[in-house]
DRENSEDO-487963 format. One record per residue (C-alpha): x, z, y. Coordinates in steps of 0.05 Angstrom, whole numbers, plus 5000, padded with zeros to 4 digits. Each point is the difference from the previous one (the first is absolute). Last residue first. Layout:
residues N
XZY...
//
This chain:
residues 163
209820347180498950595041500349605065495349524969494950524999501250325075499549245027493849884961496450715015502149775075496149435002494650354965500050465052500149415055494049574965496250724993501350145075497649185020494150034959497750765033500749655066495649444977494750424982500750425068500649375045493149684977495250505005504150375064500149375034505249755039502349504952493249605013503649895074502850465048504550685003504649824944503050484959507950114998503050284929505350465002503150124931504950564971504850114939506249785041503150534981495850485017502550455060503049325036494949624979494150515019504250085073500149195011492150044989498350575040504349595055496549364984492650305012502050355065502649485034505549474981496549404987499649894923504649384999501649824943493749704977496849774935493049715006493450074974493149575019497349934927499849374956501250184938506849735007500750345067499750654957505349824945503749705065499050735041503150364943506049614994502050035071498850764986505150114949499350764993506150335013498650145073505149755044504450505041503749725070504650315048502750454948499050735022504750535030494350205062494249884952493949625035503949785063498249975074505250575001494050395045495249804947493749975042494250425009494549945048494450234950497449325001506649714974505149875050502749285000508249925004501350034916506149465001503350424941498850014911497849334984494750004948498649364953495949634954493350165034493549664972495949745048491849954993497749385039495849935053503750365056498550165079502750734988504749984927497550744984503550444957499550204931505550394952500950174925504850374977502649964934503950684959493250404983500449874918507150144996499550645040494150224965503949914932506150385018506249834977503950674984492250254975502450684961499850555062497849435055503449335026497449725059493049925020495349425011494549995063494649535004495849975060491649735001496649865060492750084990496249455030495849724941494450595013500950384939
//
């Protein structure tokens, strides 16, 4: 492998004897990047907001509502606490920050639509495009710190749920 595969995981529904289906469960937290241009720091995204879409992507296209979902909330948040994941980070000492505010182009409307279809089981995290953060050595470790410290989050919230 040459470290640049891209990698998608899919889960099913339910199937002959499975009524919850384990791939499903497994597969149910997205996981998106964008760039923050001009940036240092790595942003975690609290929030999507579902219209004010006027920029066309590079393709040219543009929602023509100017919305995500037609009948959606103005607003989804992603049920990972992401004010509390950038302290546990800044704590260490790492450039990460909690924004709402994801800039409504293409990266916040993929967002707002993986709320909306998830359940708020979905992430956008902004890289920078300057400083140490920039690097792939030292962005993709951290990255990986940041996903585990949101699952985990998430394993928390699911287990005291059950409680």
């Amino acid at each position: 492998m040459s470290g640049r595969e891209t990698v998608v995981i899919t889960g099913f529904g339910p199937f002959r004897q499975f009524w919850v289906n384990p791939s499903w469960r497994a597969a149910q937290f997205v996981v998106h990047l964008g760039v923050a241009r001009g940036c240092r720091v790595v942003i975690l995204e609290q929030t999507g907001k579902n219209s004010g879409y006027r920029d066309r992507d590079v393709c040219g296209f543009s929602p023509e509502s100017l919305r995500c979902v037609n009948e959606g909330p103005e607003k989804l948040c992603s049920v990972v606490n992401m004010l509390h994941v950038s302290k546990l980070f800044r704590k260490s000492g790492m450039d990460v920050l909690c924004s709402r505010d994801a800039g409504r182009f293409l990266c916040e409307f993929t967002y707002y639509c993986s709320l909306y279809h998830g359940q708020g089981r979905a992430a956008l995290i902004h890289i920078p495009t300057h400083g140490p953060l920039a690097s792939a050595d030292t962005l993709l470790p951290l990255l990986k710190s940041i996903i585990q410290t949101m699952l985990g989050q998430m394993d928390d919230d699911a287990s005291q749920n059950q409680s």
